[in-house]
Every structure is written in C-alpha cells, then in structure tokens.
C-alpha positions as CSV (number, residue, x, y, z in Angstrom):
1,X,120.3,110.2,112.1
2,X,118.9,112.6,110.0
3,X,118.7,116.5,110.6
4,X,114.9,117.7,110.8
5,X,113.9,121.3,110.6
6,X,110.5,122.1,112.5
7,X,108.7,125.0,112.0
8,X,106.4,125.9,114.8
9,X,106.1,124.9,118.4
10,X,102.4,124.1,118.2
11,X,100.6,120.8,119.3
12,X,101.2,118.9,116.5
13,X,104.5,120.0,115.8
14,X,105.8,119.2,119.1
15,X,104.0,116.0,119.1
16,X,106.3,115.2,115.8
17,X,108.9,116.5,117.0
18,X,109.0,114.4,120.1
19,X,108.3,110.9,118.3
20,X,111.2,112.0,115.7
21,X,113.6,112.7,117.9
22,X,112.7,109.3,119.8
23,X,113.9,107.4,116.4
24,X,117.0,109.1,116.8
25,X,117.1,112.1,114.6
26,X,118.2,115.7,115.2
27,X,115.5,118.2,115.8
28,X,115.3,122.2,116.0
29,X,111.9,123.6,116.2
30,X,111.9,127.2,114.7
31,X,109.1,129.1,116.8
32,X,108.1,132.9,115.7
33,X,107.0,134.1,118.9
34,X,108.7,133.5,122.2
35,X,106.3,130.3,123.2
36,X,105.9,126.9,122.5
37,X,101.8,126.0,122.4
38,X,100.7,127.7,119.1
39,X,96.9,128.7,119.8
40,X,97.3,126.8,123.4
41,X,97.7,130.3,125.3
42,X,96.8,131.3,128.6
43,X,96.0,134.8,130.3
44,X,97.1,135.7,134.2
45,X,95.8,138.6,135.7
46,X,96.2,139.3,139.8
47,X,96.0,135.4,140.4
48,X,93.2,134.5,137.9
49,X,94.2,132.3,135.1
50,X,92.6,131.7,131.6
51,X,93.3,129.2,128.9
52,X,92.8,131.3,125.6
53,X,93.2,128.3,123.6
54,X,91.7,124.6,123.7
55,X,89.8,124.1,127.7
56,X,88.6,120.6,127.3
57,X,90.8,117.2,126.0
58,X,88.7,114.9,123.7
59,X,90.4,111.1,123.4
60,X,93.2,111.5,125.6
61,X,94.3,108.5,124.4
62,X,95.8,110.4,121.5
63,X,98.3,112.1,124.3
64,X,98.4,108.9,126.3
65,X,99.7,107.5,123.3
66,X,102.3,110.3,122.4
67,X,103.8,109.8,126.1
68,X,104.0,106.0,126.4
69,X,106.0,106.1,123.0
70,X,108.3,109.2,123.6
71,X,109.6,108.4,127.7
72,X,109.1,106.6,130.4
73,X,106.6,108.4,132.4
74,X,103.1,108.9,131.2
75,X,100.5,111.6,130.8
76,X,98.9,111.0,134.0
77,X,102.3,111.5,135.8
78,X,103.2,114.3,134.0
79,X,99.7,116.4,134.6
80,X,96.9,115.8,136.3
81,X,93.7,114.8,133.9
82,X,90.4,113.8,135.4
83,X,87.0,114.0,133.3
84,X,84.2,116.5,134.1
85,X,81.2,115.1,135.5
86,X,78.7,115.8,134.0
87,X,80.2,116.9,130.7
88,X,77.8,119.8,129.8
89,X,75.1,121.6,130.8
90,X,72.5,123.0,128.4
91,X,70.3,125.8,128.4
92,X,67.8,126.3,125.9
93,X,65.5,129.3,124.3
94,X,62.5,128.5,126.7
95,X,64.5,128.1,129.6
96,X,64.6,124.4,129.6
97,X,67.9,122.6,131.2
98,X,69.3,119.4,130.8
99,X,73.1,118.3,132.3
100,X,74.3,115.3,130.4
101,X,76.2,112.8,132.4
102,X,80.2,112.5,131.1
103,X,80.8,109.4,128.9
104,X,77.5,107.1,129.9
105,X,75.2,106.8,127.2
106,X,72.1,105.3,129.5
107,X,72.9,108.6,131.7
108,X,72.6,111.0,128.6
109,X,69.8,109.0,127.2
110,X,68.1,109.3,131.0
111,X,68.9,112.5,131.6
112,X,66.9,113.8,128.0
113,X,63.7,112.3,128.4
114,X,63.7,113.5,132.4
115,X,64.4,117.5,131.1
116,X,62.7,117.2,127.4
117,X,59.9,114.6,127.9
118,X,59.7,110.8,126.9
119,X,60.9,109.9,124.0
120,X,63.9,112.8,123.5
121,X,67.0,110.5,125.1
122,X,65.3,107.3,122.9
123,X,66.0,109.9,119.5
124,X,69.3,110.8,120.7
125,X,70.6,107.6,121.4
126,X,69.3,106.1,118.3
127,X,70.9,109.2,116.7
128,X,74.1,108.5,118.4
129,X,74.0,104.5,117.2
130,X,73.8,105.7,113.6
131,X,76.6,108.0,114.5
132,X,78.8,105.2,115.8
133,X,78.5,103.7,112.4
134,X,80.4,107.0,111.5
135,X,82.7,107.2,113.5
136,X,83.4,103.4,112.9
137,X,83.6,103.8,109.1
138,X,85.7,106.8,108.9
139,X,87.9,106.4,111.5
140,X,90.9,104.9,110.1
141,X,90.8,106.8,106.9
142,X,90.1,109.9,108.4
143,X,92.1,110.2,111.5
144,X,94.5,107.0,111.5
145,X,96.1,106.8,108.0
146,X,97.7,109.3,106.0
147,X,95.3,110.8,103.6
148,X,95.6,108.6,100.9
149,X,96.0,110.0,96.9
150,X,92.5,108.3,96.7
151,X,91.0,110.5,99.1
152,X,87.9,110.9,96.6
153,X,86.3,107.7,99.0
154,X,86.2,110.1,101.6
155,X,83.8,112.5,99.6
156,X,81.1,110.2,100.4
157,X,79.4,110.4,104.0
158,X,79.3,107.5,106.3
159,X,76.6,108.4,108.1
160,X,73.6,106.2,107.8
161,X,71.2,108.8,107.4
162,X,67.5,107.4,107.3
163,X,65.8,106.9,104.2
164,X,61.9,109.2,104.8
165,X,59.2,108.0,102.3
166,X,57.2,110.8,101.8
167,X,53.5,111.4,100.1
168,X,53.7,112.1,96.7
169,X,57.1,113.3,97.1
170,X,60.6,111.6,96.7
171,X,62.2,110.0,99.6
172,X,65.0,112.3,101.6
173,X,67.3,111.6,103.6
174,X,69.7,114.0,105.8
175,X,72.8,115.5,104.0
176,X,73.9,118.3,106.6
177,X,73.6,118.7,110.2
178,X,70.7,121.2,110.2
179,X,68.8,118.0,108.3
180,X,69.5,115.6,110.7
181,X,68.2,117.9,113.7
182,X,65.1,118.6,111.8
183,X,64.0,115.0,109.8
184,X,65.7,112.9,112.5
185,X,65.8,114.9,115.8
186,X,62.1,116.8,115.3
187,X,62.5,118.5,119.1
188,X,63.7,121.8,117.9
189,X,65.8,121.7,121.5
190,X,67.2,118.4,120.1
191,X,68.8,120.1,117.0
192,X,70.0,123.0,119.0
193,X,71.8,120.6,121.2
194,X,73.7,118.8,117.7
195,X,73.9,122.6,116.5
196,X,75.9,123.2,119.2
197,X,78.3,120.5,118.6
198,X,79.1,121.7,115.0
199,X,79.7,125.4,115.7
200,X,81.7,124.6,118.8
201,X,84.5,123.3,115.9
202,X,83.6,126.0,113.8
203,X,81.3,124.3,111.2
204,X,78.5,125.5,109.6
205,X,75.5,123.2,110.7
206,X,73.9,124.4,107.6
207,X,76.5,123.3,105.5
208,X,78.4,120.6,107.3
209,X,78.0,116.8,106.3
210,X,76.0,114.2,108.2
211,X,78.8,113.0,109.3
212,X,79.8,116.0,111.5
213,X,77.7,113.6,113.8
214,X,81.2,111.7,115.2
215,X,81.8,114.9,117.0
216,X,78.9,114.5,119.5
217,X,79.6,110.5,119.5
218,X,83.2,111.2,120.4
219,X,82.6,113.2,123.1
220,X,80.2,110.9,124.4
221,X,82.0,108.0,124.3
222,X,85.3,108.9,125.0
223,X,84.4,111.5,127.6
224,X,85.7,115.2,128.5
225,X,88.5,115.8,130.2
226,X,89.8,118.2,132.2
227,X,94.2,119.1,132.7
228,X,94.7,121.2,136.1
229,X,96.4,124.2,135.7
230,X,94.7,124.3,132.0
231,X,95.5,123.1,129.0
232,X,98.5,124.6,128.6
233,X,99.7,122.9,131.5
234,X,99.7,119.9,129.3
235,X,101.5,122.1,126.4
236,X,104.1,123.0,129.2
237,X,104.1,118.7,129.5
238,X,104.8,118.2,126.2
239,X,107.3,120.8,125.4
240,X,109.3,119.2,128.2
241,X,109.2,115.6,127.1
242,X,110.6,117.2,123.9
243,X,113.5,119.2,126.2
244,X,114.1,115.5,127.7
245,X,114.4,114.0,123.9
246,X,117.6,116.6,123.4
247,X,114.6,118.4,120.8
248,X,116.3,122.0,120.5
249,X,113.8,125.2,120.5
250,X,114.8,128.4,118.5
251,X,112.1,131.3,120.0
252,X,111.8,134.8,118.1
253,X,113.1,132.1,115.2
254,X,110.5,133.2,112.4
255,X,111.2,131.2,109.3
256,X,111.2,133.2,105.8
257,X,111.2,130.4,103.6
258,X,111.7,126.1,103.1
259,X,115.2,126.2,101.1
260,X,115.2,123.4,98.3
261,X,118.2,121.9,96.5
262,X,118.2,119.2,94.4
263,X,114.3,119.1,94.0
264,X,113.5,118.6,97.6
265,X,113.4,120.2,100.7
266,X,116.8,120.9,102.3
267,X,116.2,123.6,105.2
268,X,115.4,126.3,106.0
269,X,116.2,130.2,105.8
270,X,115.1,132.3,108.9
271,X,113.9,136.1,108.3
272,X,117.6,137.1,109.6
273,X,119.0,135.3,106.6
274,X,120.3,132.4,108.7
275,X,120.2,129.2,106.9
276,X,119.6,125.8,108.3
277,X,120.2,122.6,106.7
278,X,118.2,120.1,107.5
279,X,117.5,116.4,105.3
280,X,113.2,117.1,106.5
281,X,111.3,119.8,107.3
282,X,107.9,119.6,109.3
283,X,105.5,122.8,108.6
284,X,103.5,122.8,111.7
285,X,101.9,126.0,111.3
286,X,99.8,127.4,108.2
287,X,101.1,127.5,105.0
288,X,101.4,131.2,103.6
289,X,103.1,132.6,100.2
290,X,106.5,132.6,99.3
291,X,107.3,129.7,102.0
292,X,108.4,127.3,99.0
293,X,109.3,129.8,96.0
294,X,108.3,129.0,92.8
295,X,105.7,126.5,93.8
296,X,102.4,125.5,95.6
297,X,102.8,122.8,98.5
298,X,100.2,120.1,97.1
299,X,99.8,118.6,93.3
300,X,96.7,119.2,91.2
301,X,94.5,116.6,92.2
302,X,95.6,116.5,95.2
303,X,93.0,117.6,98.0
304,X,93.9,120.8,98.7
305,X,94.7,121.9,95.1
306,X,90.4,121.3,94.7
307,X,88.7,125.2,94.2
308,X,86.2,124.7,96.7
309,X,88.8,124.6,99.4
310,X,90.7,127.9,98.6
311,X,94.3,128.3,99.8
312,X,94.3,124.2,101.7
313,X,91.9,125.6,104.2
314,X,90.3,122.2,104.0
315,X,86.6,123.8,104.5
316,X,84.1,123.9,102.1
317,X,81.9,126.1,103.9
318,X,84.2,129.1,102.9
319,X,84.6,131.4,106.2
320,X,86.9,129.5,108.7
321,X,85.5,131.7,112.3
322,X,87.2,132.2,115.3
323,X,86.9,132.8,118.4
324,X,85.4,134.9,120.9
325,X,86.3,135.4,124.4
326,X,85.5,136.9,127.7
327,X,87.9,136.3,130.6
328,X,85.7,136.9,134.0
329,X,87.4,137.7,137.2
330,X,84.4,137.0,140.1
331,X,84.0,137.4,143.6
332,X,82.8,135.3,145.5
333,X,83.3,131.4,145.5
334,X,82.5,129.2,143.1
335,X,79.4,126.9,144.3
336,X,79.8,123.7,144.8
337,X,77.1,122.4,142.4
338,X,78.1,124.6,139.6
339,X,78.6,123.0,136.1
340,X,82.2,123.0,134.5
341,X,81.1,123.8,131.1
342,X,77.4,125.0,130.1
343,X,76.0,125.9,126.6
344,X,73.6,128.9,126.9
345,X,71.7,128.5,123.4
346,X,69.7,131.2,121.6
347,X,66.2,131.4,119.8
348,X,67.6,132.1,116.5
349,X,70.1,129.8,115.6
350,X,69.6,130.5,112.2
351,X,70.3,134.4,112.7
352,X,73.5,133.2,114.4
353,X,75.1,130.8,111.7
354,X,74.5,134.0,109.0
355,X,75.6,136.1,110.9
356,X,79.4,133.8,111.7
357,X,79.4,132.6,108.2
358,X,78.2,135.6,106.2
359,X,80.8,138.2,108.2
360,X,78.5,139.3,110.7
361,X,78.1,139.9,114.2
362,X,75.4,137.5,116.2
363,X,72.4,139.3,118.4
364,X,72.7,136.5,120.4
365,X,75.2,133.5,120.2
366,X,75.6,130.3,121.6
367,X,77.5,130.9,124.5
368,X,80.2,128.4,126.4
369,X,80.2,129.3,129.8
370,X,83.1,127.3,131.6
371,X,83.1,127.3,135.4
372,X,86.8,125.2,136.5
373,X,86.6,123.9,139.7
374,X,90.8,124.5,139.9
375,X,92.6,126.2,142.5
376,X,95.7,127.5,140.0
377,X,93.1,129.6,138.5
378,X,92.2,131.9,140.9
379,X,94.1,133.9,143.9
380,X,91.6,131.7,146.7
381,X,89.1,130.1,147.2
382,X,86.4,133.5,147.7
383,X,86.8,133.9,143.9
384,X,86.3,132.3,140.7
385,X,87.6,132.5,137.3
386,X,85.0,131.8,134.3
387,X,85.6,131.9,130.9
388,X,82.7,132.8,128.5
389,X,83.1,131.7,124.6
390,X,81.0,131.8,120.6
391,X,82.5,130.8,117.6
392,X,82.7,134.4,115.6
393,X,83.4,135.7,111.9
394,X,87.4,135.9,111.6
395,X,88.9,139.2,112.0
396,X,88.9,141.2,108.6
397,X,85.2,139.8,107.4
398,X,84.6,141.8,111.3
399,X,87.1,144.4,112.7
400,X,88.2,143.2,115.9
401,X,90.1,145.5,116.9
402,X,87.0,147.9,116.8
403,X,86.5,148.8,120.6
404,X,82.9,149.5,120.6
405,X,82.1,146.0,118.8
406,X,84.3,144.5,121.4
407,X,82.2,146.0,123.9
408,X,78.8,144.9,122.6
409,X,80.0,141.3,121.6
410,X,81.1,141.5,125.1
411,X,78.3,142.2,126.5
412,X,76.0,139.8,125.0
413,X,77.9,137.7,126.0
414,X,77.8,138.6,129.5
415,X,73.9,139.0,129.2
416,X,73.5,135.5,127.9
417,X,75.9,133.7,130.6
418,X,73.7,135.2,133.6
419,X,70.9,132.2,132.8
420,X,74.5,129.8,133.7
421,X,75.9,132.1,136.2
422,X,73.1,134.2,138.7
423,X,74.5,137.8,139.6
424,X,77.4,137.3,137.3
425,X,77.5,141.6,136.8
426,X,77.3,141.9,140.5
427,X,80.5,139.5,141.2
428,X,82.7,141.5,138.1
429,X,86.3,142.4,139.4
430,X,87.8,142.4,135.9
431,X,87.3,141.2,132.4
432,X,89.7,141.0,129.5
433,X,88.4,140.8,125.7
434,X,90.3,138.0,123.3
435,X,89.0,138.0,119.9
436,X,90.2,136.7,115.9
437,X,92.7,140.1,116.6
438,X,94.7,138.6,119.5
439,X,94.6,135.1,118.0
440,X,96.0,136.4,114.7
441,X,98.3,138.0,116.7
442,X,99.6,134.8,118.8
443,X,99.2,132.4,116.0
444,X,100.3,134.4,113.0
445,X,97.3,133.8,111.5
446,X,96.2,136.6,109.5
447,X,92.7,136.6,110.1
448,X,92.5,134.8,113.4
449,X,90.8,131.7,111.7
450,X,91.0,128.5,113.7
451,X,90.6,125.2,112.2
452,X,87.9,122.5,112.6
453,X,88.5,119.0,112.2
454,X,88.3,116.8,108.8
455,X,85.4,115.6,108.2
456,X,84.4,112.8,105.5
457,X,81.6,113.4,103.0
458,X,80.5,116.4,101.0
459,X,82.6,115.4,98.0
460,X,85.9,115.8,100.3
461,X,85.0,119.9,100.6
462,X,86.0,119.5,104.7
463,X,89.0,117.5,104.6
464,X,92.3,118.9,105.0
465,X,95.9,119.0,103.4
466,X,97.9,115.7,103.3
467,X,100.8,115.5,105.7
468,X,102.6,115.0,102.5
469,X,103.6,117.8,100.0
470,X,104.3,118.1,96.7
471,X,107.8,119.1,97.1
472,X,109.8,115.1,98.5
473,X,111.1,116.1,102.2
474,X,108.5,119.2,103.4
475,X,105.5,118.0,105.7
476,X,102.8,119.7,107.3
477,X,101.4,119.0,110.5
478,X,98.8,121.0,113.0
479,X,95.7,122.4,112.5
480,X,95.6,123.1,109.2
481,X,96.6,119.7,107.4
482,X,95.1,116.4,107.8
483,X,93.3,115.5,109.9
484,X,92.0,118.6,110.6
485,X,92.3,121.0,113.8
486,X,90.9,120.4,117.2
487,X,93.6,119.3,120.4
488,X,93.3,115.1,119.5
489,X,93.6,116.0,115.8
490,X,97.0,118.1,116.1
491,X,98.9,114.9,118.4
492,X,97.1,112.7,115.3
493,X,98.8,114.8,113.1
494,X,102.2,114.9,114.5
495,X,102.4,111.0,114.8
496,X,101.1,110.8,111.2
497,X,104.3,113.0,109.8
498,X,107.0,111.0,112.3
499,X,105.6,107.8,110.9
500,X,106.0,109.0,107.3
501,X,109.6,110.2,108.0
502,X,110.5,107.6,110.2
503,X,109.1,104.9,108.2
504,X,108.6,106.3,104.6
505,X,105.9,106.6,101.9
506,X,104.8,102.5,103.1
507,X,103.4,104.2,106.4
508,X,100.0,103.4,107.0
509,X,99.0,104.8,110.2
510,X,98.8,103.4,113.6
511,X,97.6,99.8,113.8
C-alpha cells in the first residue's frame, strides 16, 4: 500500500483517485476550493438549476467503465443517463433547420437531404466514413495508451482527406477543418454544421487538423447523453464511489508546492506549510510556476517542452477560449416538442473565429441553446430553465469582469437564441452572467481557459502533456494533460495515471 497525494478533486482526478484506491493504496485528494467537480459547477437560483460546466456525456462507456472497476453498483444505478433524442438541432444563417436524429447514421444522413436538399446527408455520411478511419487509426494512441516518448507518429493526421486534381494546378487535399467544409462539404450550411463541432471544444476550425473530424463521428456514433439532475449529479456519483473506496478529501486544502527528496516526488506542502508525505502524487489540475521548484514538469523533447505549445497548453492554435454563459429563468412551460440542445449559427463564421482567437468579442456567435426536459431544474412544471452558451476569448485577452461587455455579449446572445426559443424576452424571470471571470475563479485558472481534447496531426501542435513527468513519482491528469479536456477525456485520463502507478512504466493502456 502506497501513500498517494492528489491534487484536485476534478473529473479526472477523482476518476484516479477511485481506481488507486481500489488497488489498495492510501489516497488524500487536496482540493483548493470547498468542492469536488473542478469546472463541473452548477448554479441554483429560486428552484432553477444550471450546470456551469460540461451539459452533455459523450462515450459513457468511459464512466461505465470507471464504475464497473471501482464497486459493485454501476453508473446507471448510481444516476440516471438516458440519450437525447434527437441530439441537436441546427439553425442556420438563412433560416434553414435540420434536427439530427441521436446516434443513427441513416437518420442523420435522412434528415440532411430532407432540410438541405438531395445530396447533403450522402456528403456527410461519406464525410463521416472517412472520419471513422480517424477515429479508428488514432484511437488507441490518442485516447487509450499513454502518450508514448514517440509521440512524433501522432503529428501526422489520420484523416483520409481526398486527394482533388485540379486544372493546371497541383492537387490539394484538406489539412484543417475549414478545408474539409469547403473542398469536401461545398454546402456552405454543411461546413457551418462541422464548424460547429470544432469551436464547441474550443478549436480553431481554421487552424485545427483534419482530424478534428472524430469529434462529429464520436458523437454520432456513440450518441449524447443526458445525467438528471445535471452533470454534476454524476460529479456528486463519483465523488461518492471515492467516499465508499475510504479516498479522504482535504477542501480549502490549496497546495503550494510537489515536495521532492531523493530525486523524486515525495509530497506535498499545502499553502499553510503543512507537509504531506506521500510515495505518488497525481496533479489533476493545471500546472503553474513554482509547483516543482527548480524545474519544469516534462523533458525537452518531450511534447509539451515543444515552443509551439507554450506552457503544456497542448494547443497549437495559441489562445485556449472559454466560455460564455447565460443562465435563463422562463415562465411558462417548456413545450413538449422543444429540442434539448440547438445550435443557432451565424452568417459570418469567419468574423466569429477572429474575433475568439484574436481576443475579440463576436457580433454574432454560434450560440448553444440547451432546453432540459428535467424536473430538478426548475421550481414546476409552469417554468423552464435554459441555458444559452459560445466559446469566447479567455478573460485577460477580453475583460470579463467588464459589466457593460457582459451586458452586450449577453444580449446577443439572447437575440440569437429567440430563432430556438419564440418570446424568450417575454418569458425572462432572471438571468445570471458566467464568463472566463467566474471560471478562473472556480477552477483557478488564471485566464478562465478550458481545454479541448488531443487531437492527432498538425506536427503534434494539439496534443497534450504526458501523464508522466519528468520528475519519477509526479503525474498529471485532467484537462490539461493527455488526452486532452472534454468530460470522456478527463475519466481517460485518470485511468491512464492509476494504470501507470498501479502497474508501472510497462502500462499500455486499456486493452
């Protein structure tokens, strides 16, 4: 039994701390704030509820996986997941609308060419096929397996972009997702629709590889799910099964710095000066200065020590965005046909991704317009709780905490919602502002950043951190290490750190 020191009561940390403390070892989580969750929040105000965090689980199987091996009841006994049907609704510039059927690709393929015209659902599905190929030659290297020290085979994209001949020109072929939407896609709705996909994780479609394109095919195929009560309900789940594997919590514990002896991690020291000894220590939050004195946390040559990716961010695009939110209390019921989640797209999404990526503020954003059909989230049944959201510039590249900006972001997003939700002003009881501010503030984050997932291609420029550091006995885990960030991607990351502790440097990953 070995002593392990966790630091951060996120996702992934919890997830790691769980599957440790199964294999019999002693583990204290060290949590700055006085919550487990990390960036899984949620906001209550006179019986409305709000997840401020993650809304929607992508491969459950991840958590399905983390209960079966950490207790004897699983996920669906401990919270209550069902998928929404259908899995989106979009809107687009010239007021077409399309609702894509959850995890059936004849549906989605049906479902296109009835709202776009013949010939749209037979693009995106052969997009999606070439996608597959993605998702099937990256998977185990990118999500499965420990980022291996030759993580250089990762800079090239598996996507199987097509090869275009072109009159007295050299053939091209699609190297970023604003490619793919225009050589592969042609209807401009078509691209909006993958554009959305990217900058709902926080990548630049102009900038992010080909192979962003496993994002769509993983929703599609693996469905969207919905946790009643909110995500957080199933943060709540998890922090108990960690309470139930004798996993001890230390809240308001903020940890100053990762003590080493001997050459390798051996606790650590909290702000108050308390030090705790531990054999491992997990970092399941991101890495800032000073937390290992003396030294950086990865090797040169390893993949976060490359220029490109500045301080192990793990994305090449340079600004990391965050999020923007609007927290809608409504009279009036919800209807019964209305859409869980709907994407109200603009005209210029080109104006949008310089305006998130170069520090700006958006005109008009893509806007996520989520609609929960969930009791616990409103005081009765003559009211309803919706939740409006756009991928923003981080807080300092934008001041967040300037009111009259909150007040026009707010509103357009407001404006834009009303195609999703008629008479949406009219129903207003109450609305409450999150932005990067509030995040930074939850997460410690400094700029309110949150992570996207790794992504393969683009000479390695979008993946993230190894689990393993340079310093023998400190791992990281979460959002901002391998595999990247996103809900799946933080349990990924927490079974990829108890396998390398449990199991040592010969872990390969799940088989």
């Amino acid at each position: 039994m070995a002593r392990i020191a966790v630091i951060g009561a996120g996702m992934g940390a919890m997830a790691a701390a769980a599957r440790l403390a199964v294999a019999g070892h002693r583990v204290t989580v060290y949590e700055r704030s006085e919550t487990f969750g990390g960036s899984v929040g949620q906001y209550a105000h006179e019986g409305f509820a709000f997840d401020t965090g993650p809304t929607l689980l992508h491969l459950p199987a991840v958590y399905r996986d983390l209960f079966v091996k950490t207790g004897k009841e699983p996920l669906e006994q401990c919270v209550t997941v069902t998928q929404v049907d259908p899995a989106s609704r979009h809107i687009f510039a010239d007021g077409t609308a399309v609702s894509l059927p959850n995890a059936s690709r004849a549906g989605v393929v049906a479902a296109l060419d009835t709202a776009l015209g013949d010939g749209a659902g037979a693009a995106w599905g052969e997009f999606l096929d070439r996608a597959r190929d993605a998702w099937d030659r990256s998977r185990r290297p990118l999500l499965e397996e420990p980022l291996r020290s030759d993580w250089q085979v990762l800079g090239r994209d598996p996507y199987p972009a097509i090869r275009q001949r072109r009159l007295l020109r050299s053939a091209r072929q699609a190297r970023t997702v604003t490619e793919v939407g225009a050589w592969e896609l042609s209807d401009p709705r078509l691209a909006a629709l993958l554009d959305g996909y990217a900058l709902s994780y926080g990548l630049d479609p102009l900038r992010a590889p080909a192979a962003a394109a496993l994002l769509p095919y993983m929703e599609e195929t693996f469905g969207s799910w919905y946790v009643s009560g909110g995500i957080r309900a199933l943060a709540q789940a998890v922090y108990e099964r960690c309470l139930a594997r004798k996993v001890e919590f230390v809240f308001g514990g903020e940890v100053a710095r990762v003590v080493e002896k001997d050459g390798r991690a051996a606790g650590v020291e909290l702000l108050d000066g308390t030090v705790a000894e531990a054999e491992h220590v997990v970092l399941g939050a991101r890495p800032h200065p000073g937390l290992v004195p003396g030294q950086e946390l990865w090797r040169d040559g390893d993949v976060a020590a490359q220029p490109r990716q500045g301080q192990g961010q793990g994305q090449g695009q340079g600004v990391v965005p965050g999020r923007f939110l609007v927290l809608l209390s409504l009279r009036g019921a919800r209807p019964a046909d209305a859409v869980h989640r709907t994407l109200v797209h603009p005209a210029d999404g080109a104006a949008e991704r310089e305006a998130v990526f170069g520090g700006g503020l958006a005109d008009r954003p893509t806007v996520t317009v989520l609609r929960p059909d969930d009791p616990s989230t409103r005081p009765d049944d003559a009211h309803e709780a919706v939740t409006l959201m756009a991928t923003v510039a981080p807080h300092g590249a934008v001041d967040w905490m300037d009111t009259a900006l909150r007040e026009r972001c707010a509103d357009a997003l407001i404006e834009a919602a009303g195609a999703a939700v008629p008479g949406i002003r009219e129903r207003l009881l109450h609305a409450e502002v999150r932005t990067p501010a509030e995040t930074a503030t939850d997460t410690g984050t400094e700029d309110g950043s949150v992570p996207a997932p790794a992504l393969a291609g683009a000479k390695g420029a979008y993946l993230h951190p190894s689990n393993r550091t340079r310093l023998p006995g400190l791992y990281t885990a979460g959002g901002w290490s391998h595999p990247g960030g996103g809900l799946a991607h933080a349990g990924m990351s927490g079974a990829l750190v108890a396998g390398l502790i449990v199991e040592g440097d010969g872990f390969r990953g799940s088989q």
